[in-house]
Structure formats: C-alpha cells, structure tokens
N, C-alpha and C positions, 0 to 999 in steps of 0.2 A: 942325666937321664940314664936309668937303668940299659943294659947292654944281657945280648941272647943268654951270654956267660952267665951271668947274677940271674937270670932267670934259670936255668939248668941246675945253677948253683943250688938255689931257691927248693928244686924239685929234689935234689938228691939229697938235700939237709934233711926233706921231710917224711922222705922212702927212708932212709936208712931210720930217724925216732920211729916209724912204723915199724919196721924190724924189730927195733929194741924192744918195743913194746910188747911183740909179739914174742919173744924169748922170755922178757920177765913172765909174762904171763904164762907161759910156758912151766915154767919153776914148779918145783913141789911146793915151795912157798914162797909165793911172789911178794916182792917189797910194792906194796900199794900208793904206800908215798911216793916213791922212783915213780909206779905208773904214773900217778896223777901229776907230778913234774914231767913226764914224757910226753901226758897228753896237753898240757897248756903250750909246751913250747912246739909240737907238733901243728897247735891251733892259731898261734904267732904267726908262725910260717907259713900256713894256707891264709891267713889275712893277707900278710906280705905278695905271696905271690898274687891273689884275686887284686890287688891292687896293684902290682908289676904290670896284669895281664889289662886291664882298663887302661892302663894306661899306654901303655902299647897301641889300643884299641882305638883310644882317641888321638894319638901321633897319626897314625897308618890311615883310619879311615878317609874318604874323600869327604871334603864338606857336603854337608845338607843330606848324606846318606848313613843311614843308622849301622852300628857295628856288630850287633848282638850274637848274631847264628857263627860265623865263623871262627872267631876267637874262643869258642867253648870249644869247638870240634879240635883246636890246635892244643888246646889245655889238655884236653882228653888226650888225645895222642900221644904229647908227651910225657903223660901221667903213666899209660902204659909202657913208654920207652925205656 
C-alpha cells in the first residue's frame, strides 16, 4: 500500500515536469518533441497520484459513508504546497 512519502513523491515528480515544461516553452525555440514527452509523463503521474489518492480514500473512509468532498480538498492543498 502506497505510504504519505510515494504520495509527496508523486506531487513533486509532477511540479518539477511542470517546470520543465514551463522553461522549455520559455525557449526562443522550444523542442516540441521534449514538450510533448514532458506532458505525457506529467499526465502518467496525475493518473498515478488520482489513483494513490482513491485509494487512500477507500482505506480511511468509514464504511457505508461516501468519501468524495474531502480527499479533493487534501489533493488541492498539497497541490499548492
């Protein structure tokens, strides 16, 4: 089972290909190929974590009670951390 770490992990592999992204494109001439490999593996990673964070969701929550509103609010938060 994934652990807080491999989730954080998760977030900072995907902040820093945003970066990257955001420099290449930056470029007088940006390599478009590099983007478009920055943004698949950027879009790997938001799979990964959207399914770290469900799954988290379905450990934690109590039975018979739905999990949806909170675990976005926690996603979001650390998205900006």
């Amino acid at each position: 089972m994934p652990n807080d770490y491999s989730y954080t992990a998760l977030l900072n592999k995907h902040n820093a290909i945003d970066e990257q992204i955001s420099r290449e494109m930056k470029r007088p001439l940006p390599n478009t190929l590099n983007i478009q490999r920055l943004k698949r593996q950027k879009l790997l990673l938001k799979d990964q974590i959207e399914s770290w964070r469900r799954l988290m969701l379905a450990v934690r929550a109590p039975v018979g009670e739905p999990s949806g509103g909170v675990g976005a609010q926690e996603f979001a938060a650390a998205r900006q951390a």
